[in-house]
N, C-alpha and C positions, 0 to 999 in steps of 0.2 A: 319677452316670452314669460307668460307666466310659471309659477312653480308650483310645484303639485302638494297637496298637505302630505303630512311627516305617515307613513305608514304604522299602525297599531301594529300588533305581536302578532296578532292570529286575523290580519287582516286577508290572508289569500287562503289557506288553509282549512281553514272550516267553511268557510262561504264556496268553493269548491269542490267540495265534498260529493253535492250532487250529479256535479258535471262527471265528476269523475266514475262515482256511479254509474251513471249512463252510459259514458265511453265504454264500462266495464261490459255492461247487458249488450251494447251494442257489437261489440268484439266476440261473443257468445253467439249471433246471431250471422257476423260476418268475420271468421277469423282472419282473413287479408287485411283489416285493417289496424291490427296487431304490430307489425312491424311499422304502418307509418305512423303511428301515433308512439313509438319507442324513438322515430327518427323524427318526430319531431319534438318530443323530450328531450331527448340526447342535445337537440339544433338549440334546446331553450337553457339548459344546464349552467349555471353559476361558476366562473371562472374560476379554478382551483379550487374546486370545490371539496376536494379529497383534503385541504388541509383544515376543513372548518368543521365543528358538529354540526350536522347530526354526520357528515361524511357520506352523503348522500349525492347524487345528481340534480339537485334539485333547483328549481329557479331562482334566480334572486328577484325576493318583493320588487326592487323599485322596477327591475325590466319589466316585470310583468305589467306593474302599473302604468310604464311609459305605453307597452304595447297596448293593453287597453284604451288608454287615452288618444291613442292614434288610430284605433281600429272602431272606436265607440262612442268617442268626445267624453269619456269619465274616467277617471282613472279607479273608481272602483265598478267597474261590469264586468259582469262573469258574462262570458259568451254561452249559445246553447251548445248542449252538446252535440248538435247535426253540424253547427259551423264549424266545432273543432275538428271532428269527422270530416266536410269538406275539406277543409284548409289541409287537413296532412294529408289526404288523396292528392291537394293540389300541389303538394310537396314533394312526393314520392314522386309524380308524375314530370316535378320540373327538373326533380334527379337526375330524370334518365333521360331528357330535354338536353339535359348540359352535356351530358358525355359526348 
């Protein structure tokens, strides 16, 4: 299995910025989509993340990178922001699937 190159600093972060943008306009325009996109933040959040700076919920590079790599065949694609949109509709919706 190949391995992935070594992640830069501000590799997820700034390249990001737009999607996240969008999710934001998009949530303006349909606030239900508010909560699945916190659950699925929440779902992507950095193990013990509470003991490391910035002390934030935030993801860890390489998962994201794996996840890319396995949703995109690159480990650096940013998804649009309609897919993240899907994907946490399809989240919320496999939530309440499972109950």
């Amino acid at each position: 299995m190949a391995e992935l190159p070594p992640p830069t600093d501000d590799s997820v972060p700034r390249h990001w910025a737009p999607v996240v943008g969008a999710l934001v306009a998009r949530c303006l325009v349909e606030p239900t989509l508010v909560p699945k996109l916190l659950l699925v933040a929440w779902r992507f959040r950095r193990r013990r993340w509470w003991a490391r700076a910035p002390f934030l919920p935030l993801p860890a590079t390489d998962y994201v990178r794996w996840r890319m790599h396995t949703a995109y065949g690159r480990h650096d694609a940013i998804p649009p922001a309609h897919e993240v949109a899907s994907y946490a509709r399809w989240t919320w919706d496999m939530r309440r699937v499972a109950r």
